[in-house]
N, C-alpha and C positions, 0 to 999 in steps of 0.2 A: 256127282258134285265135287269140283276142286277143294281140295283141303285150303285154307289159309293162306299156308304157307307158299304152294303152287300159284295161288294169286299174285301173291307179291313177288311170286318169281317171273310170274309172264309179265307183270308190272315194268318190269326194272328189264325184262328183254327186250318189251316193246320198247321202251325209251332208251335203251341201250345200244342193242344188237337187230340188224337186221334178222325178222322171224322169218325164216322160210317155211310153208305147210311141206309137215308130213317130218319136220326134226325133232326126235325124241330128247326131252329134256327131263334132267331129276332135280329137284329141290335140296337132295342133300348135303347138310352142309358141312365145313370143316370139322367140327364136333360133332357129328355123326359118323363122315370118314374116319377119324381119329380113333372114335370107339370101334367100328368095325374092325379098322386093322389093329388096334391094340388085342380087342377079342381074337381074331387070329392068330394073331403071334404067342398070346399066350396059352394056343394050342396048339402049334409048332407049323402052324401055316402058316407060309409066311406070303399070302399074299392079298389082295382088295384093289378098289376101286382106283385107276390111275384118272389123273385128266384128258388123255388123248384116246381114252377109249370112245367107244361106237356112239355111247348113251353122252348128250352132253351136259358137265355140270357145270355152271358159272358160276356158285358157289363153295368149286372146292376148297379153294384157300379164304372164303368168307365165315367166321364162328358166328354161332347162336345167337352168342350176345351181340356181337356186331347188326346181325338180318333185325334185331330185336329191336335197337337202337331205329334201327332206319325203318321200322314201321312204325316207331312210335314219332318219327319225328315227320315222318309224313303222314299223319295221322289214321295210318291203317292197320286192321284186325291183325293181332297175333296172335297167333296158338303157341304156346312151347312144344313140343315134342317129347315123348315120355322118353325117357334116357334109362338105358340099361345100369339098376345098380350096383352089381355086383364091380361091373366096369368103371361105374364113376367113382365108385367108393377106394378102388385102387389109384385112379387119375386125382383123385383126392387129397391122397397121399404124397401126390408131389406137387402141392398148393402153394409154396415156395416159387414154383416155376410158373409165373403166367403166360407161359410160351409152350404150353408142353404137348395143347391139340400140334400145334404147327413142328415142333421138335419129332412128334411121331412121324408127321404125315411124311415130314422133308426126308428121315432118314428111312422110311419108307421107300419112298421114290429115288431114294440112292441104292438100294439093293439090286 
């Protein structure tokens, strides 16, 4: 069974992107990447998910709350995603910064 969140992603491919059978797609979104690679880095890996890798994500630069918005305003099912807290509780900490999943990711993809 599709999660949810897979739904609204094939949703938004079929009326976006042409699908081809047989292309592996993740749902994961920028607040997801963001916490991966923050958890990495703050065990001295320094590395995670890019955009041009094999698996393709179309929303890596799309947040949570963004996907969240756009199912509720097309009136489809959302699940949230259970969020690592240890990790949020840190990203929490810099709540001053409402840019700070995209701050990760970007300087991320600059290393």
């Amino acid at each position: 069974k599709k999660s949810d969140n897979s739904y609204i992603l094939q949703l938004i491919l079929e009326k976006k992107f042409v699908v081809k059978q047989g292309n592996k797609f993740s749902a994961e979104t920028l607040s997801e990447i963001a916490e991966q690679i923050f958890n990495n880095i703050s065990k001295g890996n320094f590395s995670g998910p890019k955009p041009k890798d094999s698996l393709c994500r179309p929303f890596y630069f799309v947040s949570e709350k963004e996907l969240e918005v756009y199912a509720k305003l097309k009136s489809l099912k959302y699940t949230k995603r259970k969020e690592n807290a240890k990790i949020q509780g840190l990203l929490d900490k810099f709540s001053k910064n409402p840019d700070i999943e995209h701050n990760i990711v970007n300087a991320f993809l600059q290393l």
